[in-house]
C-alpha positions in Angstrom: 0.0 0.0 0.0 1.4 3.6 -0.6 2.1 5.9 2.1 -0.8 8.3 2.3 1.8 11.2 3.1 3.8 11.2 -0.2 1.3 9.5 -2.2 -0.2 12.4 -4.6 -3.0 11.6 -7.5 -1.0 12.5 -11.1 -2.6 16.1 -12.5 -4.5 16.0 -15.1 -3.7 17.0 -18.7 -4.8 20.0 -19.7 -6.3 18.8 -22.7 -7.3 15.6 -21.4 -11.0 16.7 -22.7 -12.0 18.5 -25.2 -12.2 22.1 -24.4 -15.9 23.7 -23.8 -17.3 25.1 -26.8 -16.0 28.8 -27.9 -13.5 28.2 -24.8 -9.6 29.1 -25.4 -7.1 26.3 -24.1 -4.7 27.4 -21.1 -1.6 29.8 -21.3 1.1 27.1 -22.5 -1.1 24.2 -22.4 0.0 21.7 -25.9 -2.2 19.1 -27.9 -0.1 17.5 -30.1 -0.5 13.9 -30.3 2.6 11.7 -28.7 3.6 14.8 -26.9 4.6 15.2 -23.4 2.6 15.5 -20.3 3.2 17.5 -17.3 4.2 15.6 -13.9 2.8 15.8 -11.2 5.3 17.9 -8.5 6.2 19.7 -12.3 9.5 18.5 -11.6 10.3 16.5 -14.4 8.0 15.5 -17.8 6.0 12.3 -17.8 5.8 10.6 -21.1 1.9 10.4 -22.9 -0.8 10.9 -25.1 -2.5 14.7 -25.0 -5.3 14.9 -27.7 -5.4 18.0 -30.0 -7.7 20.6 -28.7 -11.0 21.4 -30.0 -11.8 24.8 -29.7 -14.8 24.9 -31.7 -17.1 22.5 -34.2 -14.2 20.2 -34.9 -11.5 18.4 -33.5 -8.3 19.7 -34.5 -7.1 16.4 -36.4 -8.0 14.6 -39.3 -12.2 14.6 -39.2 -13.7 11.1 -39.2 -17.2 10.4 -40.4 -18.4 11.0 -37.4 -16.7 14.4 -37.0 -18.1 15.3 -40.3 -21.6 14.6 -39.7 -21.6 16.1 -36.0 -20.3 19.1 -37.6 -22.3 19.6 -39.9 -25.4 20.6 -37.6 -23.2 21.8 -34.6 -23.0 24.9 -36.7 -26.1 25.7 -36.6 -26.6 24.9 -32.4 -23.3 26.5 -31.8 -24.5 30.0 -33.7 -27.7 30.0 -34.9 -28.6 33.5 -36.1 -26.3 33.9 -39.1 -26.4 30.3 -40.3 -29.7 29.1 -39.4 -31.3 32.6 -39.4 -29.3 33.7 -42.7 -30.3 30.2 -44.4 -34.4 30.4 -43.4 -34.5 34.1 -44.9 -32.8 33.1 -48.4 -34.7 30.3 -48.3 -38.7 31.9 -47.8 -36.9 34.4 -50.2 -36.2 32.4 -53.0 -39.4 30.1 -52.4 -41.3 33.3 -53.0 -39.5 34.6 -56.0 -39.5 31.4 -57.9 -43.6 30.6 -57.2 -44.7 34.3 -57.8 -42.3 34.6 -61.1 -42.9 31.4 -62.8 -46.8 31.6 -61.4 -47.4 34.8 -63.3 -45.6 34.2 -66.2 -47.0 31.1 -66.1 -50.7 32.2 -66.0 -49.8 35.4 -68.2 -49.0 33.0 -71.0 -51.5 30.5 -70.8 -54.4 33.0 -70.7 -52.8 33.8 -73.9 -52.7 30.5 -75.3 -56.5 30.5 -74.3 -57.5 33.8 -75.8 -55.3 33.5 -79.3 -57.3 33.1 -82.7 -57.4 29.4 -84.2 -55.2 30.0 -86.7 -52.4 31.2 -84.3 -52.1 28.7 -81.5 -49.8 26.9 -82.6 -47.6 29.7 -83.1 -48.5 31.8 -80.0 -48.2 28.3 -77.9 -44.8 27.8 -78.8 -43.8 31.0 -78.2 -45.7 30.4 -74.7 -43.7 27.7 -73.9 -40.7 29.2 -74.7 -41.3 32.0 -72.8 -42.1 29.6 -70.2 -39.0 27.7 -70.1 -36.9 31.1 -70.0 -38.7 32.0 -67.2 -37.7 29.2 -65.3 -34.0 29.2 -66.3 -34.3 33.0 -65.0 -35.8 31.9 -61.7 -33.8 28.9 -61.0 -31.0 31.1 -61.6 -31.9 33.5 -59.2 -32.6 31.1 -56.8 -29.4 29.3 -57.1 -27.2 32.9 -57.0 -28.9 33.5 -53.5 -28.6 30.0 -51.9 -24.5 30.9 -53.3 -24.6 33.1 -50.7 -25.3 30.3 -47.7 -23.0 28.4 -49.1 -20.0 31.4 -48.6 -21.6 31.9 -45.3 -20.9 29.0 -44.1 -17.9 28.3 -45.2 -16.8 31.2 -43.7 -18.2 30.2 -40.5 -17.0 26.6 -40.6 -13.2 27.9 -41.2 -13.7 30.4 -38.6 -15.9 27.9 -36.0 -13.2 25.7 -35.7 -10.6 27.8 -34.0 -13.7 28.5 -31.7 -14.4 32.1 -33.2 -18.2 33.6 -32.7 -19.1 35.9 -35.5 -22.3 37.6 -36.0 -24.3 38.0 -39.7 -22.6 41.2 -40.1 -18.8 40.0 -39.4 -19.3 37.2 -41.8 -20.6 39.4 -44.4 -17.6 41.7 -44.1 -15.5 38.4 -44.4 -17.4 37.7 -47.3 -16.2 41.2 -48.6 -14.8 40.8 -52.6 -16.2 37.1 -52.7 -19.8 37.6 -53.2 -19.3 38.2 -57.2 -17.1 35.5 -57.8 -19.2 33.2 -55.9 -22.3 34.1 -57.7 -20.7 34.0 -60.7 -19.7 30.6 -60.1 -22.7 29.6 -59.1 -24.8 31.0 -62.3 -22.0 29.4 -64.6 -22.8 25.5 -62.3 -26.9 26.8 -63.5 -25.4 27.4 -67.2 -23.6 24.5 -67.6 -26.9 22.2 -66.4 -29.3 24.0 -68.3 -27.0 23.2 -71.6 -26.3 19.5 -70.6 -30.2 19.2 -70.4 -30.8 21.1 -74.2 -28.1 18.1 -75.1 -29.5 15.7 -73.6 -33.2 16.1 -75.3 -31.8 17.0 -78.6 -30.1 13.7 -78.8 -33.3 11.9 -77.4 -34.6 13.2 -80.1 -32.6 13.1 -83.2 -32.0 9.2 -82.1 -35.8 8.3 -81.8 -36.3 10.2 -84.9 -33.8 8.5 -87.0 -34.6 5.1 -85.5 -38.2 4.0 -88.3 -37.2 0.3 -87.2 -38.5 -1.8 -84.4 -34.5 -2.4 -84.2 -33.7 1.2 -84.6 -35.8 2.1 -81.5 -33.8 -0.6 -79.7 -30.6 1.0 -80.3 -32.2 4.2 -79.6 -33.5 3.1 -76.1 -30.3 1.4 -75.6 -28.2 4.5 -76.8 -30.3 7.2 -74.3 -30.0 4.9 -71.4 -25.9 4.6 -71.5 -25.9 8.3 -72.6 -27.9 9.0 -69.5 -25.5 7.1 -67.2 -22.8 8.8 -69.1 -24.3 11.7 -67.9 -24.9 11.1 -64.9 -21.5 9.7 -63.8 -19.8 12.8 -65.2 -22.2 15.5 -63.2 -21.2 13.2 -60.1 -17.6 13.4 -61.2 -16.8 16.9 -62.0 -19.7 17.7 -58.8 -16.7 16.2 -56.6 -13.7 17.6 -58.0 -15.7 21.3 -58.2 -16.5 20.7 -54.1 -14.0 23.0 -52.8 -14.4 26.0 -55.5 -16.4 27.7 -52.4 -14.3 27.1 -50.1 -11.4 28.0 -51.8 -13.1 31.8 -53.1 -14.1 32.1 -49.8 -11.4 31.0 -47.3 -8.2 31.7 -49.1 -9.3 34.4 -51.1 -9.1 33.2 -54.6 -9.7 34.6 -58.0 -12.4 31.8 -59.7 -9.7 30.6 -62.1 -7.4 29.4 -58.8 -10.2 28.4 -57.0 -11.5 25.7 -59.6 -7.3 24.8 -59.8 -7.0 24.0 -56.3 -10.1 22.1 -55.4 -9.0 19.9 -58.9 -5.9 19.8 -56.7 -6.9 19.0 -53.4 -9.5 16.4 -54.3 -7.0 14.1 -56.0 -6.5 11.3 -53.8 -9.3 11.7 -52.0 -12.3 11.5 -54.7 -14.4 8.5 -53.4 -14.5 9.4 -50.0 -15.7 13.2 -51.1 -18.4 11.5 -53.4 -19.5 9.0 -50.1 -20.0 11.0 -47.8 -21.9 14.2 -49.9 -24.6 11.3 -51.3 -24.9 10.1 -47.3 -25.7 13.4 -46.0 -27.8 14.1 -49.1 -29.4 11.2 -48.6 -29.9 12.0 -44.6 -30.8 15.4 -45.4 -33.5 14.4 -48.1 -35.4 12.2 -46.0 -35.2 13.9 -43.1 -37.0 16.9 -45.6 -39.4 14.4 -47.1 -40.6 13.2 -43.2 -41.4 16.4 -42.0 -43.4 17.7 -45.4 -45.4 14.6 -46.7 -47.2 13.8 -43.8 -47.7 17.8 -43.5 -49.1 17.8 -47.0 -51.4 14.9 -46.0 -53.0 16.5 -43.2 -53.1 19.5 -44.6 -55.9 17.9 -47.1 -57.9 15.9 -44.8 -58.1 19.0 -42.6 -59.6 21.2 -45.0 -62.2 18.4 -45.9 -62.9 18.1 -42.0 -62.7 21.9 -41.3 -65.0 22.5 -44.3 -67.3 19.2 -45.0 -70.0 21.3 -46.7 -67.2 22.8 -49.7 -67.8 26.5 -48.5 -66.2 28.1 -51.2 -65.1 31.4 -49.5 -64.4 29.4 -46.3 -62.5 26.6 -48.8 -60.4 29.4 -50.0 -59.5 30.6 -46.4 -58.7 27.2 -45.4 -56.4 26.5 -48.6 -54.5 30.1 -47.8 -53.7 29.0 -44.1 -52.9 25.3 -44.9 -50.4 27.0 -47.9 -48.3 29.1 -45.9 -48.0 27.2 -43.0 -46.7 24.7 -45.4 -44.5 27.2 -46.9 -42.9 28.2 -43.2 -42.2 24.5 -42.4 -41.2 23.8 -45.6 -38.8 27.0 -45.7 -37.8 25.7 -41.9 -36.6 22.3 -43.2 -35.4 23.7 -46.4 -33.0 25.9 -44.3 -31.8 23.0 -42.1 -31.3 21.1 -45.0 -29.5 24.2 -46.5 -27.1 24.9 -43.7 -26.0 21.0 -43.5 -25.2 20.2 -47.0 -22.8 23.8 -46.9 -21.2 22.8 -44.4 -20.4 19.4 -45.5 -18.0 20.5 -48.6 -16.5 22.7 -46.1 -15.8 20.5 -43.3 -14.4 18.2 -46.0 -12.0 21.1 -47.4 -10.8 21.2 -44.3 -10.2 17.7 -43.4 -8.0 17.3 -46.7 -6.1 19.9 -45.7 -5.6 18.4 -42.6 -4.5 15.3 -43.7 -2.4 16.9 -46.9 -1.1 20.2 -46.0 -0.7 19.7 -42.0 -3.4 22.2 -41.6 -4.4 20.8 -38.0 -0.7 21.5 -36.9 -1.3 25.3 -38.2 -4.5 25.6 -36.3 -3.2 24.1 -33.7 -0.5 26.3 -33.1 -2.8 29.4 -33.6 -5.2 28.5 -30.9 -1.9 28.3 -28.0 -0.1 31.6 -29.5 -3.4 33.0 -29.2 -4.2 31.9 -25.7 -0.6 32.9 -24.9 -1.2 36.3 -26.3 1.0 35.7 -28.7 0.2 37.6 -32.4 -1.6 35.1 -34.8 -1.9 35.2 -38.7 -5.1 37.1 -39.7 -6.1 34.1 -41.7 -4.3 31.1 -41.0 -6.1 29.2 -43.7 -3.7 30.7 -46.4 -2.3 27.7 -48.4 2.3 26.9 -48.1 4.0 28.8 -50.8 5.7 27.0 -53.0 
């Protein structure tokens, strides 16, 4: 048994835990893995294992799955108003843009179509559908420039969250300063790109059905659209990946577009699969999650209004049909927003955890959270890639 009078319990670690969230490590305290311990009488170092210190939504170390996913919706409980907030106003914004635009112009041309003279329908309902499938190129586009703007957001915030930094709407946006062009720009280019892939896609469809007058030919035609669809589809999900950290890279390092598309082709390489796998999981997660909350809402919503009004009222019908819709709309916008803020944060978490693992970025950050619990100066944005 050991004397009770010298006998002392060893101290503990100072990063023995993960620090609190938004909390700064101790003056001095280190987190480097294999590192050394204090002793106990702070006579003499004891040999041991200190984990890296996790000032904010991540660990400092290379992110696992479960880091990844955990991250992804600890930015929104860690600061709520300008992810959450920011995400649920873009996203009742560009709801309402894209269903009043496309409604009107939608009912504008139709009304047309209804009211031309026989002998000009065809011509007035092509031009109707035309001007029908402009307008919704014009409002997806819209919509997609604005939800750019979550996604610089929050990248700003993930780079910024993990060195345990609190920043409200307005700092971010300041951050954001210079990179809100680019990253629209890139955005309505992504829109450009699909929109022309899709004219290709139906052209072909139908130039091969219309050259195929066989039973043989339309074999080779169904058999032709279905590989060029797959085609297709395995090169959106490749050049999706490789594009993943464009946002990141405008936003975080400050990069003209050009450099930005170079170094996510860069910093994906070797790391392409796992990108992919864990985008379509929290896709996947985030989808269903949207679907459970607004197809049962959507069911009850009409078995309601036939319980609410079982004689069909029409002025009370109408009523009932305006509350039902924009209570739909708010917790459809609420999940949207969720959804929004998650699948943001993902590429950046990722662009992060490559760098980590490539770059020795977690030794970078690392060291900027002692210095600056030491009051030592720190880099202004320690996110800047090594020359050379």
């Amino acid at each position: 048994m050991s004397d009770p009078e010298t006998w002392r319990p060893p101290a503990a670690s100072p990063w023995a835990a993960p620090v609190g969230d938004g909390a700064t490590p101790p003056a001095g305290a280190t987190g480097t893995p294999g590192g050394v311990g204090p002793s106990p009488d702070g006579a003499a170092p004891t040999p041991g294992w200190t984990p890296p210190p996790r000032p904010g939504i991540i660990p400092l170390r290379p992110l696992t799955l479960g880091d990844i996913l955990a991250g992804a919706f600890q930015v929104i409980r860690r600061n709520p108003r300008p992810t959450f907030g920011f995400a649920l106003v873009v996203s009742l914004v560009s709801t309402l843009v894209v269903t009043l635009v496309t409604g009107v112009v939608t009912g504008l041309l139709l009304a047309r179509i209804d009211s031309a003279a026989a002998a000009d329908v065809e011509t007035v309902t092509a031009g109707s559908v035309l001007g029908i499938v402009i307008t919704t190129v014009v409002a997806s586009t819209l919509s997609a420039a604005l939800t750019s703007l979550v996604l610089g957001v929050i990248s700003l915030e993930v780079a910024r969250g993990a060195l345990g930094e609190r920043h409200t709407l307005r700092g971010l946006w300041q951050g954001m300063r210079g990179r809100i062009w680019p990253l629209v720009g890139w955005t309505v280019l992504l829109v450009a790109a699909v929109f022309l892939a899709i004219i290709i896609v139906v052209a072909l469809i139908t130039v091969v059905f219309a050259a195929a007058g066989t039973t043989a030919g339309v074999v080779v035609a169904v058999i032709v659209v279905i590989v060029g669809g797959l085609g297709a589809t395995v090169l959106g999900f490749w050049l999706t990946t490789k594009l993943a950290f464009v946002a990141p890279a405008l936003v975080v390092e400050r990069r003209r577009l050009g450099d930005a598309i170079a170094r996510s082709w860069r910093l994906t390489r070797g790391h392409f699969w796992r990108i992919l796998g864990i985008q379509l999981l929290v896709s996947t997660i985030v989808g269903i999650a949207v679907q459970v909350v607004t197809v049962p809402l959507s069911v009850v919503g009409q078995f309601g209004a036939l319980l609410i009004n079982p004689n069909g009222s029409e002025g009370a019908g109408i009523a009932i049909l305006v509350v039902i819709g924009l209570l739909t709309l708010a917790l459809v916008s609420v999940a949207t927003a969720v959804a929004l803020v998650a699948q943001s944060a993902v590429p950046a978490l990722l662009y992060l955890d490559v760098r980590m693992r490539s770059e020795g970025l977690d030794l970078e950050l690392q060291r900027v959270v002692e210095d600056r619990a030491a009051g030592r100066p720190v880099p202004e944005n320690p996110y800047l890639p090594p020359t050379g």
